[in-house]
Every structure is written in structure tokens, then in C-alpha cells.
N, C-alpha and C positions, 0 to 999 in steps of 0.2 A: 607256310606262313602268308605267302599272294596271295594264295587263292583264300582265307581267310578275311586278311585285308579285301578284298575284293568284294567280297562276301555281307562284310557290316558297314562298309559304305553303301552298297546298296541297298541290303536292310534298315538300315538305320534314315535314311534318303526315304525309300518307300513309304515308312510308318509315318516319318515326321510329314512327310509331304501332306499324306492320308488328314493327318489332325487339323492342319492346314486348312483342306478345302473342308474338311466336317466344319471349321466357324463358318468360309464362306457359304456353305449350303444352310446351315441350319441345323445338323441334326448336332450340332454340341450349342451349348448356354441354351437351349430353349429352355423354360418353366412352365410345369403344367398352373391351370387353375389352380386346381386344389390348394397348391404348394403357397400360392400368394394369397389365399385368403386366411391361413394360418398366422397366429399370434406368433412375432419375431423369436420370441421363446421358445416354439415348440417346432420352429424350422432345422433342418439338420443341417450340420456344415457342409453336406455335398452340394444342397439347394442352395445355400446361401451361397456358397463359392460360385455356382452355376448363377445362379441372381446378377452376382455382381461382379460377375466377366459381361456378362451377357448385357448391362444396362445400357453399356454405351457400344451401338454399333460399330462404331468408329475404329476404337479401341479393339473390338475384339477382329474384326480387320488388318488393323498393324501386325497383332499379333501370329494373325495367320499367314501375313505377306511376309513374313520374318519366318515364319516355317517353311513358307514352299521355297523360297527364294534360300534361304538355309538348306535345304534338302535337298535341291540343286546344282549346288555348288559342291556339294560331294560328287556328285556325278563327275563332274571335272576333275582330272590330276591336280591341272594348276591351281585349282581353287578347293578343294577338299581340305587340306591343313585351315584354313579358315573359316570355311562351313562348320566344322568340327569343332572351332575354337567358339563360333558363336551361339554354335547349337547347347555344346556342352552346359553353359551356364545355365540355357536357356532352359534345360531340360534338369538341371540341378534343383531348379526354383519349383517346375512341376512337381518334383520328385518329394519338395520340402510339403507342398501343397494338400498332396494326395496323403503325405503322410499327416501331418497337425488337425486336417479339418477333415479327415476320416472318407476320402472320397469313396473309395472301393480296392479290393483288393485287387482287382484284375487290374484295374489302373495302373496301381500300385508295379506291381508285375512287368508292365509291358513296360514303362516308364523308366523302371531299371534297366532292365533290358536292354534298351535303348540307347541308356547312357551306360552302361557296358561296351557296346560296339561304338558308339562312341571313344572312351578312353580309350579302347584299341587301336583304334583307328592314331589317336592323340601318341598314344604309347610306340607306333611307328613311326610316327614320322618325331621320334623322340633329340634324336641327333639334331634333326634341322631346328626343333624348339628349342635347345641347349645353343645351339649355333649360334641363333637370332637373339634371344634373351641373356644369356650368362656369361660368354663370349665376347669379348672385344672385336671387334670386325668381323662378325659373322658371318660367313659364306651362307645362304638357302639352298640345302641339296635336294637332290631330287629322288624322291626313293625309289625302290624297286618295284613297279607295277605290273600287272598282266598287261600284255598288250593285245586287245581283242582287234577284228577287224572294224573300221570305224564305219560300214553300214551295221554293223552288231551295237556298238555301241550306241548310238545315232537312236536305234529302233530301242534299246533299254531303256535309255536316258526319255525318251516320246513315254511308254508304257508306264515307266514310276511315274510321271504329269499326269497322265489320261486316265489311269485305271484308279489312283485315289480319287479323283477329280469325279469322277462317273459314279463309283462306289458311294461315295458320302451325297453326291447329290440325289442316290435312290432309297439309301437309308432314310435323309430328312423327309423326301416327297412322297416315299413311295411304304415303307419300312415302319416310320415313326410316325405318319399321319394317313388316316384312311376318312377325310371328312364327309361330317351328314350336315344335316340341314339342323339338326340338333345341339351340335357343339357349343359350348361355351358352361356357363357358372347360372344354376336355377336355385332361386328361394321357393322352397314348397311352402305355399300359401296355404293351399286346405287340401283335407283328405277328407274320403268319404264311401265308405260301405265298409271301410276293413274292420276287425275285430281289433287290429293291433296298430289302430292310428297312434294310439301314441308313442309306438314304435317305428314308427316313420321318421325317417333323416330331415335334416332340419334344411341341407341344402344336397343340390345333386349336381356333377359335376361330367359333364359327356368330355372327354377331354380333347383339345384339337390336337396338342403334340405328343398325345400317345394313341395309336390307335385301338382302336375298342376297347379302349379304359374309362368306364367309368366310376365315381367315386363318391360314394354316401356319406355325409357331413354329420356325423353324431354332435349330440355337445359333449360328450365326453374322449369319441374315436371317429377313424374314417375309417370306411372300409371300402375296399377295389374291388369293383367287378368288371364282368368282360358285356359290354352291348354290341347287340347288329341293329342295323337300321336297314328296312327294307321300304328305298323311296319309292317304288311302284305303289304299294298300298301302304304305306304310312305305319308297317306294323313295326314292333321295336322288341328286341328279347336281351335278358340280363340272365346268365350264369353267374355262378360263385366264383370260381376263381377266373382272375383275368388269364388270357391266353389259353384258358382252356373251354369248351364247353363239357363240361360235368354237371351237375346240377342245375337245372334250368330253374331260378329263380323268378321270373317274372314271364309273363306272355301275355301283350297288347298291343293297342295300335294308339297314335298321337294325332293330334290336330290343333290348329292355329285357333287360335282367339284372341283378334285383336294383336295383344304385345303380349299374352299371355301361350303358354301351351299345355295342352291340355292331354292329362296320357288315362287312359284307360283301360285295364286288364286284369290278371288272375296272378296275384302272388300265391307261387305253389304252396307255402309253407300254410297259406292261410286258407286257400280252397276259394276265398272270397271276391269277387268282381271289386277293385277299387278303384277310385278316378283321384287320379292328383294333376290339383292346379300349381301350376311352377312361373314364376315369372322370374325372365331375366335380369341378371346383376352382374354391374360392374366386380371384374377381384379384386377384392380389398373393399370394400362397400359394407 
């Protein structure tokens, strides 16, 4: 049963810490383009939940200074009964989150989980919560823990800080953003030589917080694809599906004009040399 307890405080410490530094890095609330140029109507409740944690940096700050500092305090004996008592709600409200506005199932998943080791944790140290709350003059006992040596501890309690800390900062930088010179939100202004100009996306979307994602503006859908951008010579390729190269959809090169950009190449599907003029716009514009 220690070695249990042992066991979901420091998982339960690890993960939450982890969620923590993903707000301060970046790779949780960011929004792609695409997402914010969408009618509020056809946003999904994961984006809109990400939207509006993410508005206010501030806010989503607190939040994450309440996870690490929360995840922390497990690591401690004398402060785990508390960590646990702050976290638990904290991670209740996730759990209500992930469930109403349809985040993701892994979410979902992990989230439990979490607040599983959690109530264990809560469920041992049961006596001292009985003591303190329901009890008239409560005594705080102290329950029965491992007692490791404390450069072991010392070095655990460093590794749960560092290793989420590191992880989420290469996920945002490194993971979720791979930027070109191309990034951001393009209204295609004209096409010219394809057979199926009118088959052409009304916006295109290179996206900065997804790497090689980008994303065709139908007026009726969008559709994601995977680009490379190769800055030596300005060439640019689009497969079909994102993250994968299958299908190679597109092969050309781009160039500046003015505030405009100008791409030129061979849509596979059409055989055809096209050039599309794209000029930048604000999201939401």
C-alpha cells in the first residue's frame, strides 16, 4: 500500500506538473489560423475551450503556477495532504471540461487517471481528513510513508520540475512549430493556367502552431495538408495527408511580390503549371 501511495503522488506530481509548464511554454491554448477564421458556429468545443483559456495570458499563467506549485507539494510528506486537496478540485473541473465540450478522449483518459491517484492519495491520508474536518479537536497524523534516502529524494523531486519543464518546452518549439517564411493566413486573389481554377481554395492557410500543416479554405470545407518549405531555393510541396508524405499533391517554388506571394507549380492531379497570387490577412478579417 507505500509503495502505491508512493507511486500516485509522484505520478500524479509528474503529469500535473507536465500540464503546467505546456501553458507556460506554449504547446497547450495555442490556435491554429484556420480555427479563428471559422464562423463561431462551426468552431468545435475543443477550439473554443483552447480560444478561451488561451485569451488571456495572465490567466492561463495562474493556472499553470497552481499546477506546478500544486504538483510540488506532493513531493513533500508535509505538504501532499494539501497539494492533493487543491489539485483534486482542480483536476475535477478538467475532468467536467474535457467531458461537456467534447475535448478528446485521451484527455479524457489521462485526466481520470490522475484524479484516480489523486483520491488515493486523498483516501490515505483518510484518518487525518476525518481528524481535522469531522472530529472535535482534531490531532494531524502522520501517515505511513517510504522513507527513501534524501539525496534520492532531493534528485526525484529536481527530475518531476525539469523533465516536464524541458518536455513541454520542446513539444511547443520544437514538436508543434517547425516555421517558414511562409506562415500565417493567404487570401488567393487569382489563379491562372489550371484547368480547375475554380476548384481552387478560396484561402490557404501555412500554419505557425502546427508544423507542416497546412490548410485549404473551401466555402463549403477545409481540407489539411502536409507542406515543406525548402528556404534555399524557395521551393514549397504539399501531400494529402498531414504528417504524412503520400500523395504528393503540389510541386513549386514561391516568391515575394511586394506584400503579395506568389507560388508557382504543378498540381499533380491536374498535370497543369499554375500560379496563385495569395495575399496576406489578418484571422478573422
Amino acid at each position: 500500500m507505500k509503495q502505491l501511495y508512493t507511486f500516485c503522488r509522484g505520478f500524479a506530481a509528474f503529469m500535473i506538473i507536465q500540464y503546467g509548464f505546456a501553458k507556460i511554454n506554449g504547446s497547450q491554448f495555442t490556435v491554429l489560423d484556420s480555427v479563428l477564421d471559422k464562423r463561431l458556429e462551426d468552431v468545435s468545443g475543443f477550439w473554443l475551450t483552447w480560444y478561451y483559456f488561451g485569451y488571456s495570458q495572465a490567466y492561463g499563467w495562474i493556472i499553470a503556477l497552481v499546477q506546478i506549485v500544486g504538483g510540488m507539494m506532493l513531493l513533500f510528506h508535509r505538504s501532499t495532504l494539501l497539494g492533493a486537496l487543491v489539485l483534486f478540485g482542480a483536476m475535477g473541473n478538467i475532468i467536467f471540461i474535457n467531458l461537456f465540450f467534447d475535448i478528446s478522449t485521451s484527455a479524457m483518459t489521462a485526466a481520470f487517471v490522475i484524479e484516480a491517484a489523486l483520491a488515493f492519495i486523498l483516501w490515505y491520508n483518510r484518518h487525518t481528513l476525518i481528524s481535522a474536518f469531522w472530529k472535535r479537536g482534531g490531532v494531524i497524523m502522520q501517515v505511513d510513508n517510504i522513507h527513501f534516502p534524501a539525496p534520492f529524494r532531493w534528485l526525484t523531486r529536481v527530475m518531476i520540475l525539469v523533465i516536464p519543464a524541458l518536455f513541454t518546452y520542446w513539444v511547443a518549439n520544437f514538436n508543434n512549430r517547425h516555421p517558414t517564411s511562409i506562415d500565417g493566413s493567404w487570401k488567393v486573389e487569382s489563379v491562372s493556367g489550371a484547368r480547375t481554377a475554380d476548384m481552387m481554395p478560396e484561402r490557404i492557410y501555412f500554419e505557425y502552431n502546427r508544423a507542416y500543416m497546412t490548410v485549404f479554405a473551401y466555402p463549403d470545407s477545409n481540407k489539411t495538408h502536409h507542406f515543406v518549405v525548402n528556404e534555399s531555393d524557395n521551393s514549397l510541396s504539399i501531400w494529402d495527408l498531414w504528417l504524412r508524405k503520400d500523395d504528393l499533391l503540389f510541386a513549386g517554388k514561391f516568391e515575394w511580390e511586394s506584400e503579395s506571394l506568389m507560388v508557382e507549380g504543378l498540381f499533380l492531379q491536374d498535370s497543369v503549371s499554375t500560379k496563385l497570387k495569395l495575399s496576406r490577412m489578418r484571422p478573422g478579417s
